[in-house]
C-alpha positions in Angstrom: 148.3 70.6 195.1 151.1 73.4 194.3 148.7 74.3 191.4 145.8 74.9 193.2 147.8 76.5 195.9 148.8 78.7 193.3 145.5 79.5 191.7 144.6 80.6 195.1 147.4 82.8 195.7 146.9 84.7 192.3 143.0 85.3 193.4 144.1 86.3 196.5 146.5 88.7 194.3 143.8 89.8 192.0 141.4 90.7 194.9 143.8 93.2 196.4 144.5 94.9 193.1 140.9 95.2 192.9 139.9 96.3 196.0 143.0 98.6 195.9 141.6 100.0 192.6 138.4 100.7 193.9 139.1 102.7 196.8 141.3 104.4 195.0 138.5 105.5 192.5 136.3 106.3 195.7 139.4 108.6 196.6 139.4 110.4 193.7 135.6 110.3 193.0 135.2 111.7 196.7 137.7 114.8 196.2 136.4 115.7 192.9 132.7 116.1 194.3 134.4 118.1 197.4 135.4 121.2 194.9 132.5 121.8 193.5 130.2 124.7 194.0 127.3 124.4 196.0 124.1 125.1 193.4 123.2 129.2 193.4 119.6 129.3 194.3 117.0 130.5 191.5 113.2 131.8 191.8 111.1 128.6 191.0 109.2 128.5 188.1 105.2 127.7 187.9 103.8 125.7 185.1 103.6 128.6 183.0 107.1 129.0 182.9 106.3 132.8 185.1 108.8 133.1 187.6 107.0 133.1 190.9 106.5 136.6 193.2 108.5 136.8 196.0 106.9 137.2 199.8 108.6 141.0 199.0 106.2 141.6 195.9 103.4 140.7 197.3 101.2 143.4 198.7 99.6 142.0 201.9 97.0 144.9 201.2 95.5 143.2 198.1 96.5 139.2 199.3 93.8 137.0 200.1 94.7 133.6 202.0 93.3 130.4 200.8 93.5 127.6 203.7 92.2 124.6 202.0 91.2 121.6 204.0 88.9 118.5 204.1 86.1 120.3 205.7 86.5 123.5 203.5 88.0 126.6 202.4 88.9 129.2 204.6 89.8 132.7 203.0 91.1 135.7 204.8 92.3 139.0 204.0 95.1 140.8 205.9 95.4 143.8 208.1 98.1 145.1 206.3 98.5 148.6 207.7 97.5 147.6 211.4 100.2 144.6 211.0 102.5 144.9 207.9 105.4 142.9 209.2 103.5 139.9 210.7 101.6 139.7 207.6 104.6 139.7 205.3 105.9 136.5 207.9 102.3 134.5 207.1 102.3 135.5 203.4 106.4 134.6 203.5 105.4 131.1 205.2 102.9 130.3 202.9 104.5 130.4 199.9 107.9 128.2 201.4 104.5 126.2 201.9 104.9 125.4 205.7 101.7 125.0 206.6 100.9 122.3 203.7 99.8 118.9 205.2 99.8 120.7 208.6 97.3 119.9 211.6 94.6 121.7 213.6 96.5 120.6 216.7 94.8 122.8 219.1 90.5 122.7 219.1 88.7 124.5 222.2 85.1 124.3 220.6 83.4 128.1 220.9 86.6 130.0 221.6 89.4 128.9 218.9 91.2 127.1 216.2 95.2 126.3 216.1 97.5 125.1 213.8 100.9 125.8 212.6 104.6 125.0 211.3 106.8 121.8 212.3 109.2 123.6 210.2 110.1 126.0 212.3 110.1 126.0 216.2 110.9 128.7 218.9 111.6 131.0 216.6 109.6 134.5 217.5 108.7 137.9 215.4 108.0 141.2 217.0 104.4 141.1 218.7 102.4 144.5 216.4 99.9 145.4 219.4 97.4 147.1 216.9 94.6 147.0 219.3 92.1 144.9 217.0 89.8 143.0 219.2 89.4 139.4 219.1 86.7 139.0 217.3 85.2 136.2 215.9 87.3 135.0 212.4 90.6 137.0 213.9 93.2 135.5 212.5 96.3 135.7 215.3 99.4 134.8 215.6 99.8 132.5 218.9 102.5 134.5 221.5 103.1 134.7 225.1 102.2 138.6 225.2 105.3 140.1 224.6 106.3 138.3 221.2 105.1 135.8 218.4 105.5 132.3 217.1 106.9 132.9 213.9 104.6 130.1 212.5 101.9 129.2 214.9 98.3 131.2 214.3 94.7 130.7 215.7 91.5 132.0 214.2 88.6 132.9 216.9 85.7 131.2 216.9 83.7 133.6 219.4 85.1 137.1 221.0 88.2 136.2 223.5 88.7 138.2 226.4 92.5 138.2 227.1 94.6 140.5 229.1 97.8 139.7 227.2 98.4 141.2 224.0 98.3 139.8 220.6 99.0 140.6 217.2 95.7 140.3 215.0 96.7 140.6 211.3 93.8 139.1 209.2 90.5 138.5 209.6 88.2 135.4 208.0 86.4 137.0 205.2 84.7 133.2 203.6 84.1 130.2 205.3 83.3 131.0 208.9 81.0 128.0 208.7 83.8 125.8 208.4 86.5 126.5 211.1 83.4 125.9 213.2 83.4 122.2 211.9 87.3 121.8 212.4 87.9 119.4 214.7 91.6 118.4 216.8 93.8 117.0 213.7 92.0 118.1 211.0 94.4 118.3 208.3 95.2 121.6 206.5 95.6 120.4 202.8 97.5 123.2 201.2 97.7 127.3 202.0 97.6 129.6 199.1 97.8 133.2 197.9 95.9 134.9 196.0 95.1 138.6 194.7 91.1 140.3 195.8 88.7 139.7 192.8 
């Protein structure tokens, strides 16, 4: 009885010194990771081993955008003089890929098409009242008059008659037959840039 009580005792013993041990090692492990540097961030590489273009190097005035979805591609070319800075924001948002695996989430058959960016919310850019009509195949970034979405856009089935104001910065230039077959939810498979031909 005194022998097992003792067998006990020294397993007891041993499981502190153990248990001790480890969270020391957590301890130390823990305030090791704690000084080191956060990673620098680098451009990204494509598969040819090219570093990518920035949004900066760009040029909106010779970009086309390639919406890609189940129904078709959509291609549009921007109105880089009439909105320079809202175009920059779209090409920008493209290529941090936000609007990848994104929905149509607003459909109002003959008048427009809606979709944009769950990763950003309430964030606005300066509205660029350029006086393009909406026309149908405007491109448009969605606003309340006096600013825009940062990441929410709607293309225009028809001609809209609106009294607020809007910033237009691209136009559909291939594939006006298919944001007439998008319907609410249609999923937007991937958004690329590209130069003209």
């Amino acid at each position: 009885m005194l022998s097992r009580s003792r067998n006990q005792q020294s397993n007891i013993a041993r499981f502190v010194v153990m248990l001790l041990v480890a969270l020391f090692t957590v301890s130390v492990t823990s305030c090791t990771q704690e000084k080191k540097e956060a990673p620098k961030p680098r451009a990204r590489r494509t598969g040819t081993g090219q570093i990518q273009k920035t949004a900066q190097q760009i040029d909106a005035q010779n970009a086309i955008a390639v919406i890609e979805t189940a129904k078709g591609t959509i291609e549009m070319e921007f109105y880089a003089s009439e909105a320079p800075e809202t175009a920059k924001n779209f090409i920008k948002n493209i290529r941090l890929k936000y609007y990848n695996n994104e929905r149509f989430h607003r459909v109002e058959p003959t008048q427009l098409i809606q979709a944009g960016s769950r990763m950003v919310i309430n964030e606005t850019i300066p509205l660029e009242d350029n006086n393009l009509k909406l026309v149908r195949g405007s491109v448009v970034m969605a606003g309340d008059g006096t600013e825009s979405h940062v990441a929410e856009f709607y293309i225009c089935l028809d001609t809209l008659e609106t009294a607020e104001q809007h910033t237009v910065f691209a136009k559909v230039t291939s594939g006006l037959d298919v944001i007439d077959k998008i319907e609410k939810d249609d999923k937007i498979l991937k958004v690329t840039i590209r130069e003209k031909d």
